[in-house]
N, C-alpha and C positions, 0 to 999 in steps of 0.2 A: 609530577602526578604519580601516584604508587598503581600499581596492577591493576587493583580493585578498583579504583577509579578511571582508569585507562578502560580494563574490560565494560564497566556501566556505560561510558562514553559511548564506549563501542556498539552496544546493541542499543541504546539510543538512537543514536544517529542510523541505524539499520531498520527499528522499527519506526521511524519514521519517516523515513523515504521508502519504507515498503508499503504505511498508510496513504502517505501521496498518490501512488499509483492505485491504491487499490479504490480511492476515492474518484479516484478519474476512471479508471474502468465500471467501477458499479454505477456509474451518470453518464448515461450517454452524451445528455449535453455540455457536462461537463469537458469530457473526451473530445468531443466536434471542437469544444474551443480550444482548449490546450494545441488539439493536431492543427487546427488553422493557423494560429498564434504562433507555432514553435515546434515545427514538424521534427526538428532536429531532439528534441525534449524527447520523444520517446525511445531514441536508438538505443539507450544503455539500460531497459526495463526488463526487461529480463536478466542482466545483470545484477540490476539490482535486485530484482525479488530473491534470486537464487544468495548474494548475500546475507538476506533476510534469513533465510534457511539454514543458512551456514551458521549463522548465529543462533540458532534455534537448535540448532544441534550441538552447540557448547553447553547453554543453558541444559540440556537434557542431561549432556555428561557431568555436568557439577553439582547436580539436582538429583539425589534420591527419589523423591517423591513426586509425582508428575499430576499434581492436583492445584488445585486455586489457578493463579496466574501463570504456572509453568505450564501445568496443560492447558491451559489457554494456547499458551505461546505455541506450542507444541500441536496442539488440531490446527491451530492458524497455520504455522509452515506446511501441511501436510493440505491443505487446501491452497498455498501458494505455489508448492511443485506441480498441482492438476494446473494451474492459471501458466505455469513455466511452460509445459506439457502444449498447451492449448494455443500460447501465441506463437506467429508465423515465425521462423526460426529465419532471422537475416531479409527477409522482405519486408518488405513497407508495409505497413497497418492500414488498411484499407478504410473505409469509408464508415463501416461498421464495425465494432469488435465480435468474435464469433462468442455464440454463448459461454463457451467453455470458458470462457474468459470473463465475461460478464456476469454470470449468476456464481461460481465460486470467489470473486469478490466480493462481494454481496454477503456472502455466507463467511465469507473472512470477516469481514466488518464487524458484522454479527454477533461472532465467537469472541470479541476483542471487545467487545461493548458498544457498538453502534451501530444499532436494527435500521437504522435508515431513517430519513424525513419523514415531517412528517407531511409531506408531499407526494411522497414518492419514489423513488430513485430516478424513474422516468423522466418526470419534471425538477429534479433537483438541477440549480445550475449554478451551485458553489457557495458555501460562506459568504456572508456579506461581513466583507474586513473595512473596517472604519477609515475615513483619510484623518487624520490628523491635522486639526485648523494651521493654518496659515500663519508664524511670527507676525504681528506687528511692526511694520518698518517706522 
């Protein structure tokens, strides 16, 4: 794989495990399920969003112009370092997430193309992902 390709890889795979999290913060009950499910799922969240950033700050270096989708990219990280900012540094995520945390994902979504359900945020509780039928034995 050449550079170019390696680098796309890279902020791929950045921006979308920084969307995961920012979908499970901006849904609460999204959130409640994931921490019930898989409490060990949120230890490396802040690590991961701050990669998100990391890559948002290449994108700016290689980017003259900070308009269309860069500056997207670019207000999006800078509402992901307030959400860095915001969660508990090394403690366990408590029962609720503090606002700081929840309405600047919200507002990341946003900025990135996705105003939210049309439910709510409150009531959203995830994608409904299809099962795929059963082979035939």
């Amino acid at each position: 794989m050449n550079a170019s390709a390696t680098r796309a890889a890279e902020v791929a795979h950045a921006m979308s495990q920084c969307m995961n999290l920012l979908f499970m913060f901006a849904a609460p009950r999204v959130f409640a399920s994931v921490r019930s499910a898989s409490p060990e799922a949120l230890a490396s969240a802040t690590e991961t969003l701050r990669a998100f950033v990391r890559t948002a700050e290449g994108i700016r270096s290689r980017n003259g112009s900070l308009s269309g989708d860069v500056g997207r990219v670019i207000e999006a990280a800078t509402l992901v370092e307030e959400i860095c900012d915001a969660l508990p540094g090394g403690a366990p995520i408590e029962e609720q997430l503090p606002p700081g945390v929840v309405e600047p994902a919200r507002r990341t979504l946003a900025v990135l193309g996705f105003p939210g359900p049309r439910e709510g945020w409150d009531e959203f509780e995830g994608f409904f992902v299809p099962t795929p039928p059963m082979p035939k034995a």
